[in-house]
ZASE-991552 format. One line per field, with one value per residue: y, x, z of N, C-alpha, C in turn; residue number from 1; chain. Coordinates in pm, whole numbers. Layout:
BEGIN
n.v (Y, ...)
n.u (X, ...)
n.w (Z, ...)
ca.v (Y, ...)
ca.u (X, ...)
ca.w (Z, ...)
c.v (Y, ...)
c.u (X, ...)
c.w (Z, ...)
pos (NUM, ...)
unit (A, ...)
This chain:
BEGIN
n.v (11193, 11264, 11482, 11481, 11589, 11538, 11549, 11442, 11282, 11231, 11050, 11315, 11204, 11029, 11227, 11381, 11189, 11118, 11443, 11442, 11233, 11335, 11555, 11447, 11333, 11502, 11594, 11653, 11575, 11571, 11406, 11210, 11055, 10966, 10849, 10652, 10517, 10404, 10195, 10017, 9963, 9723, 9575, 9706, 9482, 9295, 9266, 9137, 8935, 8585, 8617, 8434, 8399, 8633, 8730, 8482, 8529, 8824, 8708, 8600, 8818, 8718, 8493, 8316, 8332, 8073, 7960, 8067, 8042, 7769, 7766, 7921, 7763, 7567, 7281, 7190, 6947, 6643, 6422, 6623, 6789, 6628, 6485, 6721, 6774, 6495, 6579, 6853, 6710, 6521, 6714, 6796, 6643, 6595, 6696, 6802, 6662, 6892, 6824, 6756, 6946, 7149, 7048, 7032, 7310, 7370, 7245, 7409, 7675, 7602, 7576, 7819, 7947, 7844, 7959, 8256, 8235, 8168, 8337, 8589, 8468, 8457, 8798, 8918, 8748, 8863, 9171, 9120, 9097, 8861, 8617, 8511, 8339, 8197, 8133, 7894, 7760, 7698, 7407, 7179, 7030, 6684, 6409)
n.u (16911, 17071, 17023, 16985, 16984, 16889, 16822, 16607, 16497, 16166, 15886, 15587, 15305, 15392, 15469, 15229, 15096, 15233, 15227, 14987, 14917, 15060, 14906, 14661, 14737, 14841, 15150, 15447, 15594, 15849, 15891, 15723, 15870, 16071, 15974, 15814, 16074, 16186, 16048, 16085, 16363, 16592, 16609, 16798, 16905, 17032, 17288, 17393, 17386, 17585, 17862, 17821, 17522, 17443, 17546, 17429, 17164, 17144, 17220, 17023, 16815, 16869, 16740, 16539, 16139, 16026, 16208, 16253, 16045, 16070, 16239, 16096, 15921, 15996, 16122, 16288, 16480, 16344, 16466, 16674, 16511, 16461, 16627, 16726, 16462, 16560, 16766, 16711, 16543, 16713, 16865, 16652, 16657, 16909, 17272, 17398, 17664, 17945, 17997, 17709, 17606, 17721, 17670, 17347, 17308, 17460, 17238, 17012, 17114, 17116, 16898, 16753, 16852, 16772, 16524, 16527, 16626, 16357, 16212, 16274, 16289, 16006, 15964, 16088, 15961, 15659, 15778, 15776, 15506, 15403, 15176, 15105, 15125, 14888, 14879, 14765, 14802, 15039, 15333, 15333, 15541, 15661, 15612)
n.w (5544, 5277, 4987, 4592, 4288, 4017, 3624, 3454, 3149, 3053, 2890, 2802, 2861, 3097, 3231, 3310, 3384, 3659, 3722, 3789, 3959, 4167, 4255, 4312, 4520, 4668, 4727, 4609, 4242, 4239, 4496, 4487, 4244, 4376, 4579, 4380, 4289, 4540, 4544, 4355, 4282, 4374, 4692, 4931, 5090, 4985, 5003, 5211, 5175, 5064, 4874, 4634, 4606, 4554, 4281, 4161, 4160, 4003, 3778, 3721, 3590, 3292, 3205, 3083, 3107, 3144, 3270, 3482, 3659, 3624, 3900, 4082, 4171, 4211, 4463, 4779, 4813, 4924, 5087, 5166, 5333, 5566, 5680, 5791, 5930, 6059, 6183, 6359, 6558, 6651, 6815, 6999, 7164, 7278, 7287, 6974, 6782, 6634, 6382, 6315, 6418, 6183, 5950, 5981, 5995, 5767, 5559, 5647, 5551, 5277, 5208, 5270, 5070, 4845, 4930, 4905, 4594, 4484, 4597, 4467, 4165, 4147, 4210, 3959, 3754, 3788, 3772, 3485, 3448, 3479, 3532, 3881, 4124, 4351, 4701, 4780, 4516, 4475, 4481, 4703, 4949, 4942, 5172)
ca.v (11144, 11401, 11444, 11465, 11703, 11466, 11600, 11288, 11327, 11069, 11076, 11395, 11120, 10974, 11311, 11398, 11092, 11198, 11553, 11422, 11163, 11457, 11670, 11377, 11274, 11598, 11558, 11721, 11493, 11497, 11291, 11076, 11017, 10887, 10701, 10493, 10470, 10369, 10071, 9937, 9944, 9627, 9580, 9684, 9342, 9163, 9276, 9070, 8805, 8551, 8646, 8393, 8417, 8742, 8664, 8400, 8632, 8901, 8668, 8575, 8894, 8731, 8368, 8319, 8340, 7960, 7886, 8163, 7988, 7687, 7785, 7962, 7622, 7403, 7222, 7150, 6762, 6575, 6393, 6740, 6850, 6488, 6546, 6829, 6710, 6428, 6668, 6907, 6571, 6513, 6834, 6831, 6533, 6542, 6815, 6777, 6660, 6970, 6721, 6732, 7094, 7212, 6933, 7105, 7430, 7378, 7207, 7515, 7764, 7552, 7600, 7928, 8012, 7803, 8052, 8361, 8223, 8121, 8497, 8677, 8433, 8542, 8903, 8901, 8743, 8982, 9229, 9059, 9109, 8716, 8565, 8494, 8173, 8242, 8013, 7767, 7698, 7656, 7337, 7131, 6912, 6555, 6327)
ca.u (16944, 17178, 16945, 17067, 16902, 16920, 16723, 16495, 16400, 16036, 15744, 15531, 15217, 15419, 15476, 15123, 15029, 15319, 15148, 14806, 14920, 15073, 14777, 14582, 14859, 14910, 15249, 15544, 15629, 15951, 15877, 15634, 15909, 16125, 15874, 15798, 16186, 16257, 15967, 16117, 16477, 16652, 16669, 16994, 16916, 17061, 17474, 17407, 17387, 17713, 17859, 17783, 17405, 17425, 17595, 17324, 17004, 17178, 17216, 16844, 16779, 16877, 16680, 16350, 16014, 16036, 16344, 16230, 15888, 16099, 16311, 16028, 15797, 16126, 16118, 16420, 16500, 16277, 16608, 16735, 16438, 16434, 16734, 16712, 16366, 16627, 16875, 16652, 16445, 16797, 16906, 16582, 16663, 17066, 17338, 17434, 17805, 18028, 18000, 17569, 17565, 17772, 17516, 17224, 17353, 17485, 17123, 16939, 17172, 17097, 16698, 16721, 16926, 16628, 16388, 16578, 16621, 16235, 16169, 16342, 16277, 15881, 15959, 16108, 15805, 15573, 15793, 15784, 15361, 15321, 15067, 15210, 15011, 14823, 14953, 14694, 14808, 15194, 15362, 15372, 15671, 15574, 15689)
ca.w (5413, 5157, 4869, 4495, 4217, 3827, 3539, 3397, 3060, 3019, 2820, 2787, 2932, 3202, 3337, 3299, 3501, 3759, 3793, 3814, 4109, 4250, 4256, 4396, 4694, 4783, 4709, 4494, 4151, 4324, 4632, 4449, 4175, 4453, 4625, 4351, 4236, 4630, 4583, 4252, 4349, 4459, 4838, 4984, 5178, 4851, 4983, 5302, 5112, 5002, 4721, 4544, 4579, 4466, 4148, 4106, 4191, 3957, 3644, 3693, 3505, 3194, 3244, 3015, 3175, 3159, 3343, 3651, 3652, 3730, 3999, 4142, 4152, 4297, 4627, 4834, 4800, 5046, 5145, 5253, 5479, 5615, 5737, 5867, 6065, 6174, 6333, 6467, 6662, 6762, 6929, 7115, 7314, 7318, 7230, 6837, 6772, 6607, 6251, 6346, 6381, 6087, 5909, 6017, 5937, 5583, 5483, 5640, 5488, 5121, 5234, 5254, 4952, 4814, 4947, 4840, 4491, 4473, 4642, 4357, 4037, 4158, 4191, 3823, 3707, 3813, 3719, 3366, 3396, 3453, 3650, 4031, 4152, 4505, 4803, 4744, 4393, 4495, 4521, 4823, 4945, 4994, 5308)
c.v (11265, 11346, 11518, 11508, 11622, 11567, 11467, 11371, 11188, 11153, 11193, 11278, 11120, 11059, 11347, 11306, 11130, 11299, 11484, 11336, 11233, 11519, 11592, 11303, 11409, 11599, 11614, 11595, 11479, 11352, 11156, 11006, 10926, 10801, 10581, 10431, 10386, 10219, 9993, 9941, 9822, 9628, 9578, 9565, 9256, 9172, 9233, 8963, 8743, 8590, 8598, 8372, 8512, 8754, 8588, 8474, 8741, 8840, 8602, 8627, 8841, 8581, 8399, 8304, 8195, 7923, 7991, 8086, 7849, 7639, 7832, 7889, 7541, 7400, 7207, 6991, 6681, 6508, 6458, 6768, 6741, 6521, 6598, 6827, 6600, 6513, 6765, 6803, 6599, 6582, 6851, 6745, 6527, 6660, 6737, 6771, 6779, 6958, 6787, 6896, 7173, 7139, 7034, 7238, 7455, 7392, 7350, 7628, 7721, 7570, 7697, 8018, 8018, 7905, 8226, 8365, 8229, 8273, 8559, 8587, 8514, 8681, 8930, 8901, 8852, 9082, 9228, 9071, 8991, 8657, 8520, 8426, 8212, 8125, 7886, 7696, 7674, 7518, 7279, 7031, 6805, 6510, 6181)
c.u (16975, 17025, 17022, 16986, 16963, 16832, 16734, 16452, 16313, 15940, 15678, 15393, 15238, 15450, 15329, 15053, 15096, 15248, 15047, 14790, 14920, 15014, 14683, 14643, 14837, 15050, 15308, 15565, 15732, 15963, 15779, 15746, 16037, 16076, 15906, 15947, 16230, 16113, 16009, 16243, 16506, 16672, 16827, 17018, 17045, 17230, 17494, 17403, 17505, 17693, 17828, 17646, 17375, 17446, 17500, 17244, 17088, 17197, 17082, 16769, 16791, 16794, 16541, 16267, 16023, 16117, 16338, 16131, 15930, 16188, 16192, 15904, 15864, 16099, 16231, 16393, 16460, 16400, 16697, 16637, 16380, 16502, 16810, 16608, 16467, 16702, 16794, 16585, 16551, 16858, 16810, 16578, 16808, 17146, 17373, 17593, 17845, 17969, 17858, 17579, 17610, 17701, 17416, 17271, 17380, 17309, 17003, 17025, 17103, 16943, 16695, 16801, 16784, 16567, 16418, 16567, 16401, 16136, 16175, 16299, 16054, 15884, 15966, 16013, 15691, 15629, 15778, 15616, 15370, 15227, 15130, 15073, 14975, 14888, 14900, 14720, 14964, 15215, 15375, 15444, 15561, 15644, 15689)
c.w (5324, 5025, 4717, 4376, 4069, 3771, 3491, 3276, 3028, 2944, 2865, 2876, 3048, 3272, 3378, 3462, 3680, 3827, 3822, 3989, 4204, 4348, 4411, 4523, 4745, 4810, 4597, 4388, 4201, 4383, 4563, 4338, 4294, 4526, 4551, 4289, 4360, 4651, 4525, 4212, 4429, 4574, 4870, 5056, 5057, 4974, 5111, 5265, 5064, 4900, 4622, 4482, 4503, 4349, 4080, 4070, 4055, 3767, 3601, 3593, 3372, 3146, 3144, 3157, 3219, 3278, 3477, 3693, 3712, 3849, 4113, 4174, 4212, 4442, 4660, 4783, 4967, 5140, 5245, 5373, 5547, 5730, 5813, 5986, 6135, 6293, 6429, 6621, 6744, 6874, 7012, 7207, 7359, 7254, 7056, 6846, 6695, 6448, 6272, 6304, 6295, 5977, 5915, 5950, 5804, 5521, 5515, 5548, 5330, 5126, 5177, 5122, 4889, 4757, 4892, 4652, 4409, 4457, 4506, 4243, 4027, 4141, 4032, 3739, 3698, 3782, 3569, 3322, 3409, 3547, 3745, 4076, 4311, 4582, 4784, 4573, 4395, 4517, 4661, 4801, 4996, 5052, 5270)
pos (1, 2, 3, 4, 5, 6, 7, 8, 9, 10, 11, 12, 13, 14, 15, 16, 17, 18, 19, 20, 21, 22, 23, 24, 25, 26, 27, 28, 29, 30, 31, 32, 33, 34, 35, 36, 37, 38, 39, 40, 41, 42, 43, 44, 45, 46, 47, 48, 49, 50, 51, 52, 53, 54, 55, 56, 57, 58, 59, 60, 61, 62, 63, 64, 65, 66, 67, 68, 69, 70, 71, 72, 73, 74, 75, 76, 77, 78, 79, 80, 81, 82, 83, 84, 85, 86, 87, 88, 89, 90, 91, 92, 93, 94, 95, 96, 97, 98, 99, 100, 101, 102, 103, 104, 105, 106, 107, 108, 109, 110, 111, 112, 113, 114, 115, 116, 117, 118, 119, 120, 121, 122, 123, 124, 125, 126, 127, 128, 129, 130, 131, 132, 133, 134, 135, 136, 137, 138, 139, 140, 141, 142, 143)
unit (A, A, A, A, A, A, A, A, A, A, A, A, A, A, A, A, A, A, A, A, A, A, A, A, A, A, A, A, A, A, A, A, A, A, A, A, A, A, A, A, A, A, A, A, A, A, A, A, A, A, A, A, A, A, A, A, A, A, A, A, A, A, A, A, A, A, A, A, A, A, A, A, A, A, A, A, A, A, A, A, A, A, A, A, A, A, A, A, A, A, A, A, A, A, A, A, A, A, A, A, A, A, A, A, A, A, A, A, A, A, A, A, A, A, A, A, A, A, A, A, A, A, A, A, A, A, A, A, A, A, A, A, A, A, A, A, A, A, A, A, A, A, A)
């Protein structure tokens, strides 16, 4: 990896804290200033993503606390992962028609947007300082 020499001007403190981590890593303010820039940096995962997700996930940033809170609380539509338990049943007893498996495929693809969107409106949050609900306090889909 090519490395790349900025000057940062921050807080008189926040360097303070910097050295002091330093000291106590065993570690240059450098490497620790890239550390924590390479933890709180967007995954390069995002530009595998359609474009249009990305576009979505990217205008998130501007969304109230409210309106992440309820993307990040949404269920798929029972309808959809019905559905989807139908077709899978079906491919395990018989091949799926062409129609079946581009079916199946769409509704997982729309899952997992879902779960991407859900991923990221949470990250946000917590970046935002808000309380992030433990697994046991998450929504469950109903059958």
């Amino acid at each position: 990896m090519s490395l790349r020499t900025i000057t940062l001007t921050i807080p008189e403190p926040i360097f303070l804290q910097l050295e002091a981590a330093a000291r106590t890593s065993d570690q240059s303010v450098d490497k620790l200033v890239a550390q924590a820039l390479e933890r709180t940096l967007p995954p390069y995962l995002t530009a595998l993503l359609p474009v249009e997700l990305q576009t979505e996930l990217s205008a998130m940033d501007q969304l109230s606390d409210e309106a992440l809170q309820a993307i990040a609380l949404s269920l798929a539509p029972a309808s959809r992962n019905e559905k989807i338990d139908e077709l899978i049943a079906l491919k395990q007893v018989s091949e799926l028609t062409i129609e079946q498996q581009d079916q199946l495929t769409l509704l997982c693809a729309a899952n997992e947007a879902l779960m991407v969107r859900k991923a990221h409106a949470f990250v946000l949050l917590h970046q935002r300082g808000r309380q992030i609900p433990t697994v046991d306090q998450l929504p469950m889909p109903t059958s």
